[in-house]
Structures are given as structure tokens and as C-alpha cells.
C-alpha positions in Angstrom: 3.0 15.0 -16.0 4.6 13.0 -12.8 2.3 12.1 -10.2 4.7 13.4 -8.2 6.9 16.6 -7.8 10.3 16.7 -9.3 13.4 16.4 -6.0 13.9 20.2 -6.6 10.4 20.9 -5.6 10.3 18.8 -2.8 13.2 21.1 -1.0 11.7 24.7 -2.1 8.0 23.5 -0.9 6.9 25.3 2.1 6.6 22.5 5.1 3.2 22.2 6.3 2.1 20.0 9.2 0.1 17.1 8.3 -3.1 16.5 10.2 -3.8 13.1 11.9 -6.8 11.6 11.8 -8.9 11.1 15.2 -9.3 8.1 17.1 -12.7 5.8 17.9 -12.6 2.1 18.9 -14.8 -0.6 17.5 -14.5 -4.1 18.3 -15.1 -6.5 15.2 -16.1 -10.0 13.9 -15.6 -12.1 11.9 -17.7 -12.0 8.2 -19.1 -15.1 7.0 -20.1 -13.2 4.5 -18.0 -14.5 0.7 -16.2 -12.0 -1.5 -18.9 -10.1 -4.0 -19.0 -11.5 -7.3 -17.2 -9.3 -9.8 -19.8 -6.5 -11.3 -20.8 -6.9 -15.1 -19.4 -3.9 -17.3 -22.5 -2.3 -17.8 -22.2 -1.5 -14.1 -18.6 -0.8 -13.9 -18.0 3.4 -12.4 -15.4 5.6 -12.6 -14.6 7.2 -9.4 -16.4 10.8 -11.0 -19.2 9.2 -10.6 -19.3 7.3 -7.2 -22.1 8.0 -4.3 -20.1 8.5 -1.3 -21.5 9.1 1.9 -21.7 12.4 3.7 -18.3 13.6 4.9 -16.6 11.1 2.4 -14.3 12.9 0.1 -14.0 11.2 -3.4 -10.6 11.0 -5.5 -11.2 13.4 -8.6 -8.7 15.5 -7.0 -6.0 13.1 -7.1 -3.2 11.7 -9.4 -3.9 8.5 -8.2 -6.1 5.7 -10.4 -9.4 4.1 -8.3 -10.5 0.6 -9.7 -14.1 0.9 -10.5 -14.0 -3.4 -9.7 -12.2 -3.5 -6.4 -14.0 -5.7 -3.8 -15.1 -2.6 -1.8 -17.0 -1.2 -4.9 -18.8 -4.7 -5.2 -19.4 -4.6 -1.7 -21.4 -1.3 -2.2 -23.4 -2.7 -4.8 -24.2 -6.1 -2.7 -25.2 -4.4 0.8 -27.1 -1.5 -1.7 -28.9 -4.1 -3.3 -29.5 -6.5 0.1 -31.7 -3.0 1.2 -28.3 -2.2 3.6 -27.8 1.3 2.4 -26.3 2.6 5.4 -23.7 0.2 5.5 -23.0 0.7 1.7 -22.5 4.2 1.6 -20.2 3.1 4.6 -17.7 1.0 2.2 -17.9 3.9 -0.5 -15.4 5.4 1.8 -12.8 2.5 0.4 -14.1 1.9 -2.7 -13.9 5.8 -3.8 -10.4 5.9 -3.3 -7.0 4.9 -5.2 -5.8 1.8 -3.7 -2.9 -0.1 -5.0 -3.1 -3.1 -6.9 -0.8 -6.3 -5.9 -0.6 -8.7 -8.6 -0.3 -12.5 -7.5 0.7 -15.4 -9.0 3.1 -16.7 -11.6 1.9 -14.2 -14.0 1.8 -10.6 -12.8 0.6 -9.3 -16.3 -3.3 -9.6 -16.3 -3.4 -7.4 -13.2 -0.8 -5.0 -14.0 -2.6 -4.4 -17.4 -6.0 -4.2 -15.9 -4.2 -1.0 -13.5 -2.2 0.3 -16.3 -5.2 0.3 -18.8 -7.9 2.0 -16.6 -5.1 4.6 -15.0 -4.8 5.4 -18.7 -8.0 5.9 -19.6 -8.5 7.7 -16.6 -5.5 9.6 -16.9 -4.4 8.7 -13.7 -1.5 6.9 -12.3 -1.6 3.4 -11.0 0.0 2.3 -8.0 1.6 -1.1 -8.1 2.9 -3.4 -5.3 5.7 -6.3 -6.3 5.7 -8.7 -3.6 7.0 -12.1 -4.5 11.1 -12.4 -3.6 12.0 -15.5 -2.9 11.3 -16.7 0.9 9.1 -13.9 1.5 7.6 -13.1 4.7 10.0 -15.9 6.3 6.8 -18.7 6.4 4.5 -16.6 8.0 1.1 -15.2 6.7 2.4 -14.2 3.6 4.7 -17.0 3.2 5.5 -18.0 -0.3 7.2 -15.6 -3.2 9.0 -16.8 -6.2 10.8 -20.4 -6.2 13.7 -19.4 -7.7 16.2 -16.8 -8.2 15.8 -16.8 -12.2 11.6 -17.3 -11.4 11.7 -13.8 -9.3 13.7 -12.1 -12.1 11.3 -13.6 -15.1 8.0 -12.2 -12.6 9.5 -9.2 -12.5 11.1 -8.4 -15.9 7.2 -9.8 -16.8 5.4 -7.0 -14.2 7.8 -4.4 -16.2 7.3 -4.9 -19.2 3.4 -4.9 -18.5 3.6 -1.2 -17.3 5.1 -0.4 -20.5 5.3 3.8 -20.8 2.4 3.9 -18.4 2.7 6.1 -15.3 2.9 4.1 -12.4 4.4 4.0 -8.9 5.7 0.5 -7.5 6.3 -0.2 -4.2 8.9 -2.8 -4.2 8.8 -6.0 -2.1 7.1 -4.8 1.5 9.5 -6.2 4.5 12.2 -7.6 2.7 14.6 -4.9 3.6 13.3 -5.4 7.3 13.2 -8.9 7.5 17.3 -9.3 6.8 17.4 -6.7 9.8 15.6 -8.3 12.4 17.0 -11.8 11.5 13.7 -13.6 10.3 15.2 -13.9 6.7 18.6 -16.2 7.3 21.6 -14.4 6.8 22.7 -17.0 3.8 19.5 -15.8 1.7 20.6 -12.0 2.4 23.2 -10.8 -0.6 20.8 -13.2 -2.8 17.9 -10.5 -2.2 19.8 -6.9 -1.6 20.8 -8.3 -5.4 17.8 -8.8 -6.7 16.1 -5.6 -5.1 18.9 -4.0 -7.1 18.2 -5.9 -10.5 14.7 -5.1 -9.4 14.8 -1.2 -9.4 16.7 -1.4 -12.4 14.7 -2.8 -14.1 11.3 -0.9 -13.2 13.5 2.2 -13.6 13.8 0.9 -17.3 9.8 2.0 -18.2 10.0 6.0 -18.6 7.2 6.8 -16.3 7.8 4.2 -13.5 8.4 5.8 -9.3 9.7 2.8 -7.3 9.5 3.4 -3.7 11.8 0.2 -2.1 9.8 -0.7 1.8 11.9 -0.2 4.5 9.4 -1.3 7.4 7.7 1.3 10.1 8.9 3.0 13.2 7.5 -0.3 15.7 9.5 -2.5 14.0 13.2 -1.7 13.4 13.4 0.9 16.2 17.0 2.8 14.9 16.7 3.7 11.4 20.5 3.5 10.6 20.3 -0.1 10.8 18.5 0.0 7.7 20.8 1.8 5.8 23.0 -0.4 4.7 20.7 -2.7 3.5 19.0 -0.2 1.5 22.3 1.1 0.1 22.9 -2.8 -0.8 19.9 -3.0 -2.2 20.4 -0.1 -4.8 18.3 2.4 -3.5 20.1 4.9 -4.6 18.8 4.3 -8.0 15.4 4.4 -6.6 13.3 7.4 -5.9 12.9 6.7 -2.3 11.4 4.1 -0.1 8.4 3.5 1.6 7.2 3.3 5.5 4.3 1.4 7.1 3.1 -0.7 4.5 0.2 -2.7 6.3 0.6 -1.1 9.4 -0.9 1.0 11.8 1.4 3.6 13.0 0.6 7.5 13.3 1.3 9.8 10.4 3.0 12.2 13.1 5.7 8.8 14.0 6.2 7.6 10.6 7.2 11.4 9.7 9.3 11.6 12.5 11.0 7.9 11.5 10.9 8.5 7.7 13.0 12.1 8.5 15.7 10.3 10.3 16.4 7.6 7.6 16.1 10.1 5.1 19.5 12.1 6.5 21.4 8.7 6.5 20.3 8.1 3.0 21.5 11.7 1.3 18.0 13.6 1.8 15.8 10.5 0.2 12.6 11.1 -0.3 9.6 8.5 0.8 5.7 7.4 0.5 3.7 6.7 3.5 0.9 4.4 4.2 -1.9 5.4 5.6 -4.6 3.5 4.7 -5.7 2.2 8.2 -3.9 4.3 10.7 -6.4 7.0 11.5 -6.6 5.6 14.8 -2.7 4.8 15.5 -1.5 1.6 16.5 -3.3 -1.3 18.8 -2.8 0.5 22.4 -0.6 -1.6 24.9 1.6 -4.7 24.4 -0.6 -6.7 22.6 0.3 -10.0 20.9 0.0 -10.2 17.0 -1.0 -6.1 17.2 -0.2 -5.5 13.5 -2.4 -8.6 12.2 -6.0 -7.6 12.1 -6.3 -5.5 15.1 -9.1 -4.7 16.1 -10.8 -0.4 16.5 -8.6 0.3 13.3 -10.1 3.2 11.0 -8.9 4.5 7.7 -6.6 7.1 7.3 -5.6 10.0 5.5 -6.6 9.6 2.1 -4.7 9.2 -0.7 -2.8 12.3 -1.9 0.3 14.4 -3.1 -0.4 17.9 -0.9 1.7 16.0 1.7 2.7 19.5 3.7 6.2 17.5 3.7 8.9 18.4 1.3 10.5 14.9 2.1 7.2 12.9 1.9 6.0 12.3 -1.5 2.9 10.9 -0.9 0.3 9.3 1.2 -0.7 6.0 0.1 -3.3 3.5 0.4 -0.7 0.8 -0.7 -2.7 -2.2 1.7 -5.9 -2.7 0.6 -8.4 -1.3 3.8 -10.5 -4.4 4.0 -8.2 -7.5 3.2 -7.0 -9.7 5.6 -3.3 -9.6 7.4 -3.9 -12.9 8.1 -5.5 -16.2 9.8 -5.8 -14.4 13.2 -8.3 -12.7 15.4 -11.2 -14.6 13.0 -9.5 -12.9 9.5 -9.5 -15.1 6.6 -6.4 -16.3 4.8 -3.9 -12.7 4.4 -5.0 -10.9 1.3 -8.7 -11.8 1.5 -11.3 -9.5 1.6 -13.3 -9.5 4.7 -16.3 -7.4 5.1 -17.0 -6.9 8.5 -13.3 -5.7 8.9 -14.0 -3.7 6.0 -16.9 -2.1 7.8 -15.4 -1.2 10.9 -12.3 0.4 9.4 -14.9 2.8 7.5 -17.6 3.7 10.4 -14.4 4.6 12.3 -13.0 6.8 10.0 -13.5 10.6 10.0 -12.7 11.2 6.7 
């Protein structure tokens, strides 16, 4: 069974309005604290069987895979086993829930079979992000992606094949589309990617159980949603099954609704994913330099889940990882790195 409802369902199901989370502000530090060691096996859990704190919801309800090794779970068992019990039933409210896996490097199949292989024995579905086209995140954080053309479409033919018949959902390449739009990504480099986004989708689409979801930014960044349009269009999205808003970012559910319903009507009704996993408390408030990299008095949002109470919204996603770095700013470590005390504070501020 899909993860997801079939498009016929979507526009019969009875719109509900989805609740936002509440806001609390908590400055942060940096952690000098390093990355947990990875848990032996004997000590591995399934997400049945994880001790969340009061108030903390866990994911048995959902379609959606949790890795019993993420750094949050190791996290628990370090701070549980340093005597800081507080702070570890704290992280459980990451670690309990589905978060999706970005595979790095020149070699995407280790991790994608690590997700596919424990969403199957779960009988869950895994949620994938491929993020390495070439001259990615024009030389900022995130800078690097695949050297070449025929390198980008060997990773990815390599990340499909990996899913085999598995049921996944892939969000595919986070601020590419956006990054043509706002003119960081030079205009020479821009039919070279809306092509391979399109080889891209076909591709996934080629594995019988795969959702891709192509990013098309948040509502902060490219303000009119008909600029993005065409890029999507040029980038095959019709042969997607929708695209995906606010991928590490920090805007309200009730905004990125609003935004995602007006792109949808230039695209023919597409439906889309949204991420929530740190905007329980909205944006950074005011015009503040750098706000989408590490801000600080973030919390987690709504948790991962299908009962969206949107017939256009398929889903609410943890696709960044609560807890990683966006970047060497405000004290973070390099982007992608776990940092604890961020970690922390995006969990005591939660309400979930």
C-alpha cells in the first residue's frame, strides 16, 4: 500500500485545517560536544519500542520509516548514560520520529540500502533526499554536487537502482529549481539542470514504488509562485508527483499552505510535501541577516504524517534532519553536522 493517497483521494478528502505549532524562544550555543559513536546492534530499537518523554508522540502511527541509528537516537543513549536523563528524553522527541535520510558521497548506495532495508523490515516507507546536481548551492554552505554531467546521472541511476521495488519517497535536489530563479545558479548552467531534473524523475519514476517530490523553495524566498513555473514545467514535473516546500526552512505551516495552494493552480492542481521539521515556531522574527542558517529560538514542528487535513498536501515531512547544521554560522559546525546543543533547543521548544 502507497504511503500516500491516490490523486483521486486527495480531491474527495474533506479539507481540514492544520494546526500550527506554538511559539517559545530559546537562545543557543554552540556544542563542543562530538557526534555519538554509532550504537552496537545489540542496542539498536525500533521506533515501537522507544522511551519518549511525556507529551512526545512516537511514530507507530505513521507510514514513514525511523532509523533506530540516527544521531539523535545515539544522542539519547550518550546524555542517558552521562546520568543527563532530562535532557535525553528531550532528544527522544527527534530520534522517535521518521526523518529522511540524505545519502553523500560518490556512492549513494550504502545509505539508500541501509533506509530501504529497515523501512522494509519495518514495513515502512523510507524517505530519501538526492541532493548532488552539479554546482549545487552556488558555493555556499552546501557547495559541491556532482563534477560532471555524466557523474550526476551515474549517482543517480546508482541511488535508483538501490531503492529497487522498495517504497520510498525522494525529494529531489532541494533549491535547484530556486536557485535558477533568483539568479545564484548562472543562467549558462540552467537548461543543463531543468535536463537533468527531468532525466532525474524519470528515472526514480522507473522503481514501482518510488513518490518523487521535485523542491521548489518556500514562501520567503521566491515571493510570486508563477515564477517558478516554468522551471518546474522544464524540469519535468509533470511526470513527478508533486513538489516540495520549505525544505530546511523555517516558515509557518499556515504560509507554506497558503504558497504551496497558489503554485499548485499554475501547475494543473499538483499536489506537494511540506517540511516541518523545525518550524513550530515560524521563521526568525525581523530582518535578520543569515535568518534561515541556524537561527536561533527554533522548535520542531508538526510531526511527521499523512492526515494532512489538506487534499492538496500530501504530507508533512521531517525531510531536514532537526539537529544538523545549515552551516558554519552562528557557532554551527560544517552544514550537515550534527550539533547537539542545537539539537536540544529545537526539542525543549517544541510542544509536541
Amino acid at each position: 500500500m502507497s504511503a500516500f493517497p491516490t490523486r483521486t483521494a486527495h480531491l474527495t478528502r474533506a479539507i481540514r485545517t492544520a494546526a500550527a505549532v506554538g511559539a517559545l524562544v530559546l537562545m543557543l550555543g554552540c556544542s563542543s560536544e562530538p557526534e555519538p559513536e554509532p550504537r552496537e546492534a545489540a542496542l539498536v530499537r525500533g521506533p515501537s519500542n522507544a522511551t519518549p518523554s511525556a507529551g512526545t508522540s512516537t511514530a507507530d502511527d505513521s507510514p514513514f520509516w525511523v532509523d533506530p541509528d540516527s544521531p539523535a537516537a545515539r544522542q539519547a543513549d550518550q546524555w542517558r548514560a552521562q546520568g543527563r536523563a532530562q535532557d535525553a528524553e528531550l532528544i527522544e522527541r527527534i530520534a522517535s520520529q521518521p526523518v529522511a535520510v540524505w545519502p553523500a558521497g560518490d556512492d549513494p548506495g550504502p545509505m539508500v540500502r541501509t533506509a530501504r532495508d529497515g523501512a522494509a523490515r519495518d514495513g515502512r516507507t523510507a524517505v530519501l533526499v538526492a541532493y548532488n546536481i552539479p554546482h549545487r548551492d552556488c558555493g555556499q554552505y552546501s557547495a559541491g554536487g556532482a563534477h560532471s554531467v555524466d557523474f550526476y546521472r551515474q549517482w543517480l541511476s546508482a541511488f535508483a537502482d538501490n531503492i529497487g521495488d522498495a517504497k520510498a519517497i525522494v525529494i529531489l535536489e532541494p533549491d535547484a529549481i530556486p536557485h535558477t530563479v533568483d539568479g545564484c545558479t548562472p543562467a549558462v548552467f540552467h537548461q543543463e539542470r531543468f535536463q537533468l531534473l527531468a532525466e532525474a524523475i524519470d528515472r526514480l519514476k522507473q522503481q514501482p514504488n518510488v513518490k518523487v517530490y521535485l523542491d521548489a523553495g518556500n514562501p520567503d524566498w521566491i515571493k510570486s509562485p508563477e515564477k517558478l513555473a516554468g522551471p518546474l514545467r522544464n524540469s519535468g514535473i509533470a511526470a513527478a508527483d508533486g513538489f516540495a516546500l520549505n525544505v530546511s526552512n523555517f516558515q509557518t505551516d499556515s504560509a507554506v499552505r497558503t504558497y504551496g495552494h497558489q503554485l499548485s493552480r499554475v501547475l494543473d492542481g499538483m499536489p506537494f510535501v511540506v517540511d516541518s521539521s523545525r518550524n513550530g515556531n515560524g521563521p526568525l522574527p525581523g530582518a535578520r541577516t543569515d535568518a534561515w542558517c541556524n537561527p536561533p529560538g527554533r522548535a520542531l514542528g508538526k510531526r511527521p504524517t499523512t492526515d494532512t487535513g489538506d487534499p492538496l498536501i500530501d504530507a508533512y515531512l521531517w525531510i531536514k534532519r532537526p539537529g544538523e547544521s545549515d552551516g558554519e554560522c552562528r557557532g554551527g559546525p560544517k552544514a550537515g553536522k550534527w550539533w547537539p546543543d542545537y539539537a536540544l533547543g529545537l526539542a525543549r521548544n517544541s510542544k509536541a
